[in-house]
N, C-alpha and C positions, 0 to 999 in steps of 0.2 A: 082734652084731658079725661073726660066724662067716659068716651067712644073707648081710650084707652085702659081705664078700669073696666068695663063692662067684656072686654074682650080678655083679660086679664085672669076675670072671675069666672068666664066662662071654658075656658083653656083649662083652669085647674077644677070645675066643677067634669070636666069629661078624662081629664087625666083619674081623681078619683073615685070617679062610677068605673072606671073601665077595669085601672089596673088591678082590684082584689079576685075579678074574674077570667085573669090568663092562665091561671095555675088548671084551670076548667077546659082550657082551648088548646092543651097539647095535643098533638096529633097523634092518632091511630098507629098502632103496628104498621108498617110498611108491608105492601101488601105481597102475597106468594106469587110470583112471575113464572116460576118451573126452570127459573134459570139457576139456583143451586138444587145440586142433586140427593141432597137429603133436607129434612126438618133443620132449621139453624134453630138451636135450642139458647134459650140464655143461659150464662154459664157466669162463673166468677173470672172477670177477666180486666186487664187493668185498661180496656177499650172502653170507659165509662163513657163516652161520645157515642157508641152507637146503640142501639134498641137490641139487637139480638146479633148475637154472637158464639160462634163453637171455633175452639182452638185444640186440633192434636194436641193429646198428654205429653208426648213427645217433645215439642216446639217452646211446651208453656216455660214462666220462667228464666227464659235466656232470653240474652241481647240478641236483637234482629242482625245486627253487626258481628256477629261472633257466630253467625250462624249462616249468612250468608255476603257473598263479597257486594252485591249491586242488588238494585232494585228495578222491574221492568214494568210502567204503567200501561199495558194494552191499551188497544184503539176502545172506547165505550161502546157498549152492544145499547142500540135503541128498538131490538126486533119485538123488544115484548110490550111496546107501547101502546099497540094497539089495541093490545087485549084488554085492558082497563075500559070498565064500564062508560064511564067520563068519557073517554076520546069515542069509542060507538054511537054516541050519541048524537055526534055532531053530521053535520052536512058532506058529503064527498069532498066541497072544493074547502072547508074549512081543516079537515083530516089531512089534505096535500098539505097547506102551512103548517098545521102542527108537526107532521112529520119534519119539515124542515126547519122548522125550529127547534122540533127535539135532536136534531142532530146538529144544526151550531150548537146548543148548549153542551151536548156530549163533546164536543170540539174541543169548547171551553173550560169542561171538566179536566178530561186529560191533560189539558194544558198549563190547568191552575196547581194539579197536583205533582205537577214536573218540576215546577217552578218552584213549588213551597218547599219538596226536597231537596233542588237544588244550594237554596236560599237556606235551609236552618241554620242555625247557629254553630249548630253540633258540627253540625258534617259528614257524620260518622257513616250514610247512608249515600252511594253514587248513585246516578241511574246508568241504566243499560241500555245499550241499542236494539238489544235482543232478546229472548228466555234463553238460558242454556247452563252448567253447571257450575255451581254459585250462586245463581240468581234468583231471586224473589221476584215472583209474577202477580202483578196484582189484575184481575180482571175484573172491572165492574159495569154493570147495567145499568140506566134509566129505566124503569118501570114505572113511574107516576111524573107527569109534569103538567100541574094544572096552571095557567097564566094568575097573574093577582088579574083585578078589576080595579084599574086605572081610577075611574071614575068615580066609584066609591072613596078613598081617599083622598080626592079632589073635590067631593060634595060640598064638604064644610066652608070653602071656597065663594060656595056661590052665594051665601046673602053677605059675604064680603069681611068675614069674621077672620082669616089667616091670617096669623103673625107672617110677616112676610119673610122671605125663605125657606117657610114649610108648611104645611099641615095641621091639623088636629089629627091628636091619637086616637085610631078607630081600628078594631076590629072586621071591622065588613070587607067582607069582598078580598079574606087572605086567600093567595095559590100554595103549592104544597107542592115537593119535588121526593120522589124517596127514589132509594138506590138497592142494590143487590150485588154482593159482592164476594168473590172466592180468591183462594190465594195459593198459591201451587210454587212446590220445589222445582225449580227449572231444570235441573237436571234429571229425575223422577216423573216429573210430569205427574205428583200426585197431588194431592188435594189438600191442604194442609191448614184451612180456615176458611168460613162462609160467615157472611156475613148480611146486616141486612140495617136499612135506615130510612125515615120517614122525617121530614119536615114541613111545617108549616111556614108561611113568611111570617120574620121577624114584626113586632109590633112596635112601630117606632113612630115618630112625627114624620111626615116624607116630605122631603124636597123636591119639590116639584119639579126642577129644573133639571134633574138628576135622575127623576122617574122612568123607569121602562116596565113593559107588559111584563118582564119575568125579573125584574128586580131582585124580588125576594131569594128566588130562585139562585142567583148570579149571588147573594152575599149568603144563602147557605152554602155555597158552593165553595166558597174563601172558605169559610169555618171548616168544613168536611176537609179541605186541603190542608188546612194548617196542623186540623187535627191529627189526621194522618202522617203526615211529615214529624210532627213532636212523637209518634206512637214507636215510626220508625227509629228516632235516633235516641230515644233516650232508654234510662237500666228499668230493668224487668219491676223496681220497685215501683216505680213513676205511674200514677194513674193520669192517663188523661179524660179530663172532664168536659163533658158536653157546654157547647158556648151556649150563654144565655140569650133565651127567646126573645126578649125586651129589649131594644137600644132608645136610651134617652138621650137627645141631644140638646141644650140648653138655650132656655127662651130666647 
């Protein structure tokens, strides 16, 4: 009984040192890859989920549905991976994994945002097999995918202090995945939004059981697809808002 208040006290002694300093731990701009072809400047736009964003005067304002029949999510470009400071640093044979894990996750990505539009509610929004005229192209990049560090959220583990089925809430040791992203009239082949996104992993109790090296990564990746999916099918009034950084899941 003793073991279980002391463990009790110290679960909510690190829940409240932590939580007043995440609003401190957002992450950075997402960084310039060269893979859109101008500055994406912030603008007023009802994409309140992403960091920086420009949208043609043209486009703003209207249903995505009312302006284009389908939607086409391209294969993800992982060519600018490399260039990030972070991946240089590493080892030859470590840079060969990474690279192949930044391409399952690109994999993953594409695949989660197929899904989310197929799945809304709305519906209002198909996909396409193709780009061509009707179609919305969405193209996007990996440009940052750093792993979390397993081990740091498993630390607290070790003098035997874990509620069992998760974690203590820590900071240490988040990864961070940010995107880049353009959007083109398929029949035009123009250019018609750039975009851009940086995230940190979520700061949650983790489940051990459930744990993987790009976790964090894999549940921004849900949010960015849902987001998007809501962005497409709903009216020009509709903001969508960025999901929040902190998930609690109860003792």
């Amino acid at each position: 009984m003793i073991s279980i208040r002391i463990h009790s006290c110290l679960a909510a002694a690190l829940m409240t040192a932590v939580l007043p300093s995440c609003q401190l731990l957002e992450p950075a701009p997402a960084p310039d890859s060269g893979f859109n072809p101008r500055t994406t400047a912030t603008a007023n736009s009802r994409a309140a989920f992403l960091q920086q964003v420009w949208i043609a005067d043209s486009y703003r304002g209207k249903p995505v549905s009312q302006q284009f029949n389908a939607v086409y999510i391209a294969p993800v470009s992982t060519r600018f991976m490399a260039e990030q400071s972070w991946w240089q640093q590493q080892t030859p044979m470590r840079q060969e994994s990474l690279s192949a894990d930044a391409r399952a996750i690109a994999t993953r990505m594409r695949q989660q945002f197929m899904r989310a539009i197929q799945q809304h509610p709305a519906q209002k929004t198909r996909l396409a097999s193709s780009p061509g005229p009707g179609v919305l192209v969405i193209e996007l990049a990996l440009v940052e995918l750093v792993p979390s560090k397993a081990y740091w959220n498993a630390a607290a583990t070790a003098a035997g202090f874990a509620v069992p089925g998760a974690g203590y809430l820590t900071l240490a040791g988040r990864g961070s995945i940010a995107i880049e992203g353009r959007a083109r009239d398929g029949a035009s082949n123009r250019i018609i939004a750039t975009f851009k996104d940086r995230r940190a992993d979520k700061t949650a109790p983790v489940d051990l059981g459930k744990y993987t090296w790009y976790h964090g990564a894999e549940t921004n990746i849900t949010d960015w697809a849902a987001e998007f999916a809501d962005f497409l099918n709903t009216q020009p009034t509709h903001v969508v808002e960025r999901a929040k950084s902190i998930t609690l899941k109860p003792w």
